[in-house]
N, C-alpha and C positions, 0 to 999 in steps of 0.2 A: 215809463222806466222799462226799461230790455232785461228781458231771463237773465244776463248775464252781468247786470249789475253787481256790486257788494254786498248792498244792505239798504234797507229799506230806512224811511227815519222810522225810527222806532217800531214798536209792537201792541197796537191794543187790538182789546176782544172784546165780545158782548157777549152775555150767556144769556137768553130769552127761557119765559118759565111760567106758568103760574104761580108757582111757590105757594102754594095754598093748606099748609103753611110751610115756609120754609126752613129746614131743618141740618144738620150737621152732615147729613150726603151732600148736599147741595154745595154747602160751605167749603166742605175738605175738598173736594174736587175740583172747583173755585180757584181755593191756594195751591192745589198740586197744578193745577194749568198755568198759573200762572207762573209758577217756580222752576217747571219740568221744560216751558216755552218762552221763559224770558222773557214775559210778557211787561210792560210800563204799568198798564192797569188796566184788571175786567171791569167790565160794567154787568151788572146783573141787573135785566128789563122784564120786569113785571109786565104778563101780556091781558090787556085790558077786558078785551073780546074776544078770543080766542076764535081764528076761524074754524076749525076743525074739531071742534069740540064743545059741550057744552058751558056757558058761563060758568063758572066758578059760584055758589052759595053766596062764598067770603067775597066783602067788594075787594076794588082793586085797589080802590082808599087802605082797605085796612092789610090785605098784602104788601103794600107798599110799605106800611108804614114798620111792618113786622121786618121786612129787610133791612131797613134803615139802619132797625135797631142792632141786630143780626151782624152788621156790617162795619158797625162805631168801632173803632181804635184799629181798623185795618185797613191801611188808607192806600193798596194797591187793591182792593175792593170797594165799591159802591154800588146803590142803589139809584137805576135811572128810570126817572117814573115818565118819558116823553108819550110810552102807548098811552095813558092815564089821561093826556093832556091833547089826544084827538078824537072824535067822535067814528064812530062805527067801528067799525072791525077793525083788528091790530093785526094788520101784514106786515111781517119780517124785513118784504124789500122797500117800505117805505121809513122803519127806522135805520137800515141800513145806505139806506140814498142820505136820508139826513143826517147822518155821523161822517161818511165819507166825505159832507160840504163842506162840516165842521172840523173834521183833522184833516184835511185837503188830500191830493191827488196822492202826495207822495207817503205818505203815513201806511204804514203796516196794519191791516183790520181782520182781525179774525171771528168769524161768528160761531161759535157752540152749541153743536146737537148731540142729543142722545142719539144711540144706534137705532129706535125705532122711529124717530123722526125722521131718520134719513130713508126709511122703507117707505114711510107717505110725502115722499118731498115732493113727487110728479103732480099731487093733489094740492102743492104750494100756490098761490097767487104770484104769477111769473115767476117763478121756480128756477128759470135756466140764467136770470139774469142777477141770479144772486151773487156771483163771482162775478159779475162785472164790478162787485163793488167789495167784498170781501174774499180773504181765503173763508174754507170752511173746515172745523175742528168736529171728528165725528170720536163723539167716545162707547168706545167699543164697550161690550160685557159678556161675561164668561156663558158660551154656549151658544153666542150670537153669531150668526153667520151671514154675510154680505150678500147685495144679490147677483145671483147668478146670469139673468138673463132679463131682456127688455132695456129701455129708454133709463132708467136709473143707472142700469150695471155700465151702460155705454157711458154714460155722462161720468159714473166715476172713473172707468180706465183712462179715459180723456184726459182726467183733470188731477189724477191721483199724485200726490208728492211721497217719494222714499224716506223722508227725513223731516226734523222741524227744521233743518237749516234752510231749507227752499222757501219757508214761510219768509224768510229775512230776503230774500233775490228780488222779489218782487212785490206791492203794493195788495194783490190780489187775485185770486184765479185759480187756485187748487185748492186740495181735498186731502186733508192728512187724517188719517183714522190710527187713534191712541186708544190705551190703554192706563187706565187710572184703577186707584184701591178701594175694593166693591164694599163699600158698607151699606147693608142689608137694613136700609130703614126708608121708606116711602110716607109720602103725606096722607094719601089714602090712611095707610094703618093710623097715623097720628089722630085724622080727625075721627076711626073711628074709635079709637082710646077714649077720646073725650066726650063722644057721643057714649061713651057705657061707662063716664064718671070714672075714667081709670086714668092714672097718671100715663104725663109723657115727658114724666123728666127726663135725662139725661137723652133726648133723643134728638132737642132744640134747644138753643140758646134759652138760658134762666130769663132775660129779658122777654123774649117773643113768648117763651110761656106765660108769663107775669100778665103780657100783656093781650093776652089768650083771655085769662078769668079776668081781667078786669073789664074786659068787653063786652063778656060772656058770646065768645065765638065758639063754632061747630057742640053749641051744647042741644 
């Protein structure tokens, strides 16, 4: 499909995470992408193995299971557990090859990073060939600054889109960096709430809490 198509069929995203555990930043930001970008429906992918960083405690069984919950009665949200369901390391471009084979060539795909993701994307597993198969969605946060100079900054001037509406022209191949409503709650602080017997209500879905103590996770 040419730059100067109409519209793409439709709009889906994937927001990749550990989610460990996954909590109401994750969520609100989720709905605001999808509502701000017109999106048909996020998928939000639990990452199994994490290249670049260490395993996660919490398995990916029970991460998974925690979005699931998380995600019940919002059905332009789900939980896709495909990293869960391949052996070794969970690279980005091979659940994105396989969602592009499954909503086919002409289907709109957008992939979700945080702003510091996109600082280590060069240290990605084939990295540059991720817009061969998706746009990319970079959500910015207050203080955060782009990079200036080297193989990243190039790649984004390259590939940068002015607008979402350029997401709709084409199937895949740019870079739009947004801006979403910063809620000041991270997993880190959750699990250590719970590591010092302190609540974390209102900070995660009553469900994923629930089903926090019933596990007895991050105690």
């Amino acid at each position: 499909m040419s730059a100067g198509d109409a519209s793409v069929a439709g709009l889906q995203g994937v927001f990749g995470g550990t989610f460990n555990p996954v909590h109401f930043g994750h969520l609100r930001s989720a709905l605001e992408l999808v509502e701000s970008l017109q999106m048909e429906h996020l998928r939000l992918m639990p990452s199994a193995r994490p290249p670049h960083r260490e395993a996660p405690d919490c398995s990916a069984e029970h991460r998974a299971a925690m979005l699931q919950l998380a995600v019940a009665g919002e059905p332009r949200l789900s939980c896709d557990p495909r990293e869960l369901q391949r052996s070794g390391k969970s690279y980005t471009i091979d659940s994105l090859l396989e969602l592009r084979h499954e909503l086919g060539e002409e289907a709109g795909l957008c992939m979700v990073l945080g702003c510091d993701a996109l600082l280590d994307i060069a240290e990605w597993h084939r990295w540059q060939a991720l817009l061969d198969c998706a746009h990319i969605i970079v959500l910015a946060r207050p203080g955060w600054v782009l990079p200036q100079s080297g193989k990243v900054a190039q790649w984004l001037a390259a590939h940068r889109l002015e607008d979402s509406a350029a997401l709709r022209r084409r199937p895949a191949g740019g870079i739009l960096i947004t801006e979403l409503r910063p809620l000041a709650i991270s997993s880190t602080e959750i699990r250590e709430l719970l590591q010092r017997r302190r609540s974390a209500r209102y900070l995660l879905p009553e469900p994923v809490l629930d089903y926090i103590q019933r596990n007895s996770l991050y105690q």
